[in-house]
C-alpha positions in Angstrom: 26.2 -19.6 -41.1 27.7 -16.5 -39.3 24.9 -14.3 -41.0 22.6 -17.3 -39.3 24.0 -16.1 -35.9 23.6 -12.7 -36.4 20.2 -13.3 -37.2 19.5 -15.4 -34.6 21.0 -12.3 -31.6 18.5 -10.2 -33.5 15.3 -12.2 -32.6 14.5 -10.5 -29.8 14.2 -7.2 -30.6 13.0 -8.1 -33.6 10.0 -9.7 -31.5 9.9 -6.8 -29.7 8.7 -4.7 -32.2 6.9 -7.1 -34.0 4.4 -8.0 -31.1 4.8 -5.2 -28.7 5.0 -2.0 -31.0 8.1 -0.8 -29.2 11.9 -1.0 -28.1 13.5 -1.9 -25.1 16.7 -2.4 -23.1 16.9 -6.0 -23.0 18.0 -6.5 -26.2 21.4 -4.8 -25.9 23.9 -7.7 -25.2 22.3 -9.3 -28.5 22.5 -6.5 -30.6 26.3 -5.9 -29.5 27.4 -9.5 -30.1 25.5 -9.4 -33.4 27.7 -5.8 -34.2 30.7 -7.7 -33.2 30.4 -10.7 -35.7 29.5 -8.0 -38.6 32.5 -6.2 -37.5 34.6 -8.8 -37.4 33.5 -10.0 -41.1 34.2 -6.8 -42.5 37.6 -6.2 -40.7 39.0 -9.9 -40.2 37.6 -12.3 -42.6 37.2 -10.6 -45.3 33.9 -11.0 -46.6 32.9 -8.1 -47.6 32.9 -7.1 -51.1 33.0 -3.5 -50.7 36.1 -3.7 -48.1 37.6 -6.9 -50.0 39.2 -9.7 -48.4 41.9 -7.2 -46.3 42.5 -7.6 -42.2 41.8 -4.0 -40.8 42.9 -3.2 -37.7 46.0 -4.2 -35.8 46.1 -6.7 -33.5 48.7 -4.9 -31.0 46.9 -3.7 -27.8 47.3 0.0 -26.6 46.5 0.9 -23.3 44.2 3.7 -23.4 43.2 5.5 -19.6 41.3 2.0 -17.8 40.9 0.1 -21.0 43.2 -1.5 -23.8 42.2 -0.9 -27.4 43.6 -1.9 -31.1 45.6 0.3 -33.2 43.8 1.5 -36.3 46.3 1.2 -39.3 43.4 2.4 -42.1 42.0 5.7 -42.8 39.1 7.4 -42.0 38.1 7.0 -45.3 38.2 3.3 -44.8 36.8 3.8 -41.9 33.4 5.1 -42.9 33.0 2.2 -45.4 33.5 -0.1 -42.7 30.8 1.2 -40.4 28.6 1.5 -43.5 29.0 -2.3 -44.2 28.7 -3.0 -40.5 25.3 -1.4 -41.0 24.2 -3.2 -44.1 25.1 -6.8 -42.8 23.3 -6.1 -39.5 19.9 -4.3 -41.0 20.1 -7.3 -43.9 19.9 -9.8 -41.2 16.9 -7.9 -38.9 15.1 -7.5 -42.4 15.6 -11.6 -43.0 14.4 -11.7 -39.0 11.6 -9.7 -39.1 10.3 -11.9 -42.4 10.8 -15.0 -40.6 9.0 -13.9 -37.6 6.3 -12.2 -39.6 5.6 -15.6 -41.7 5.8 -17.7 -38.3 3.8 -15.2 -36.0 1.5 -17.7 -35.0 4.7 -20.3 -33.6 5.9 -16.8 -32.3 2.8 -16.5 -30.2 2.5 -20.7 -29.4 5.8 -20.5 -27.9 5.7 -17.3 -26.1 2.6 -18.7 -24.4 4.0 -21.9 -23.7 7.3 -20.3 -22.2 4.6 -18.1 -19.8 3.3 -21.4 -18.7 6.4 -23.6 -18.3 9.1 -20.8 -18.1 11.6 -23.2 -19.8 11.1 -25.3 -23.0 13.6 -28.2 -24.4 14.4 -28.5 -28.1 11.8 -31.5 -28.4 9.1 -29.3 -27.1 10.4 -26.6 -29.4 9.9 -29.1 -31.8 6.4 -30.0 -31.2 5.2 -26.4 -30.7 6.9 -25.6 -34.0 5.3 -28.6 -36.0 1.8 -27.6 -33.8 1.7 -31.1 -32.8 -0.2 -30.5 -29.5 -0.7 -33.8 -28.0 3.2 -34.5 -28.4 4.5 -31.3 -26.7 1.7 -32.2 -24.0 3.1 -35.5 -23.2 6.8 -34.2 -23.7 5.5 -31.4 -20.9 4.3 -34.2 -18.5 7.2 -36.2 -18.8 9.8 -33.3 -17.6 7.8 -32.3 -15.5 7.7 -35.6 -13.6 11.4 -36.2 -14.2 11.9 -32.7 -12.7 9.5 -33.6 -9.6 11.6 -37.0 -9.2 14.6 -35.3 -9.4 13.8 -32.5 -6.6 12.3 -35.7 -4.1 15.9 -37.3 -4.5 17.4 -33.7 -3.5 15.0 -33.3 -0.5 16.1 -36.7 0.3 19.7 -36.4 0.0 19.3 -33.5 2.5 17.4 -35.1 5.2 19.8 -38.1 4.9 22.8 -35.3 5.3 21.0 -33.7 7.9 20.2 -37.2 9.4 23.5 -38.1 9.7 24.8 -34.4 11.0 22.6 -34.9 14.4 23.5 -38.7 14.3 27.5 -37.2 14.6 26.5 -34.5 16.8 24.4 -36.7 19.5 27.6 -39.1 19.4 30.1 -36.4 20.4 27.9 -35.2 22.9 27.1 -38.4 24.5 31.5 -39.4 24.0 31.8 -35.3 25.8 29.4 -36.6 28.7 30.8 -40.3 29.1 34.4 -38.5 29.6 33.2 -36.5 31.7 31.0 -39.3 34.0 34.5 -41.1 33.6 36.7 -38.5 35.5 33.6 -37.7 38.5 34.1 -41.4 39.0 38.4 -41.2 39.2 39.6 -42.1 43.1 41.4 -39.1 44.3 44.8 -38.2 43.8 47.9 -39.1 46.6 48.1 -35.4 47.7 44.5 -34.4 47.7 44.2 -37.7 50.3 46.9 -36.3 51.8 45.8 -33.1 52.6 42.5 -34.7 54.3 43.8 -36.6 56.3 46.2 -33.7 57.4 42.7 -31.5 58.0 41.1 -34.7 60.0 44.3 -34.1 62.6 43.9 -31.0 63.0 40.1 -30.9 63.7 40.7 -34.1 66.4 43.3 -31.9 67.8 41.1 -29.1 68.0 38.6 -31.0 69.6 40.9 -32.6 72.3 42.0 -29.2 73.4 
């Protein structure tokens, strides 16, 4: 099973060379994940039968500059035939690739053109594709693809409902702001304000008398 996974990280630049003739950069996160899982059968579970079922490497952490790294308690000797195993592991399982995807090259090219088409692919459809049962993957295509429009016309629903109800809240505190505001023009004045007209009508009449 773990030699399945390390298998599996190698597809793509497997592929790469298979169909395209060359290497690229886009393969590096899977080639270091597969490294990792070779390394840690070698060093941790023991299932190497040059190295023999021995933990290498200390788990204690050792800060080193920006980074923290793992005591080495083995020596360089040891060392080496790790890394050699490493190697062996990881060039067994792109050999056992590269005769899978040799053998299947026509799946390989089925699925790489359905990808180009659909940009995303479900196991069922992987299925199909696999099993060149056209007519099934077909239907299996038009069903997501109907499911998927569904689902985007219940979003663009959901957000003209939100957006619906936004202006309905925003219309009712601007007609609440403007009733409050009709509500106070429409007050009587207050005591002193009266006061102080009246106190300006004397003194106009008084003006007017003199």
């Amino acid at each position: 099973e773990i030699m399945d996974q390390i298998t599996v990280f190698l597809a793509g630049r497997c592929a790469e060379e298979i169909v395209f003739n060359t290497q690229t950069t886009g393969a590096s996160n899977d080639i270091e994940r597969a490294t990792e899982i070779a390394r840690s059968m070698v060093t941790q579970y023991g299932m190497s039968d040059v190295i023999g079922p021995i933990k290498y490497g200390s788990s204690q952490e050792v800060f080193l500059g920006k980074d923290f790294g793992h005591t080495r308690n083995y020596s360089e000797n040891v060392a080496a035939q790790i890394d050699s195993e490493i190697k062996r592991i990881v060039c067994e399982c792109f050999d056992r690739c590269e005769k899978i995807l040799s053998e299947n090259i026509d799946i390989l090219n089925r699925v790489a053109e359905y990808l180009m088409e659909n940009e995303k692919i479900t196991g069922e459809e992987f299925d199909a594709i696999f099993n060149n049962k056209i007519d099934e993957y077909k239907k299996l295509v038009k069903t997501r693809k109907e499911n998927e429009k569904r689902e985007e016309e219940a979003a663009e629903a959901r957000r003209l409902q939100q957006e619906n109800e936004a202006e309905k809240s925003v219309s009712f505190s601007v007609y609440e702001n403007e009733k409050d505001a009709a509500e106070d023009l429409n007050q009587p004045p207050a005591d002193s304000f009266l006061t102080d007209i009246k106190d300006n009508d004397a003194d106009e009449k008084n003006k007017d008398e003199q």
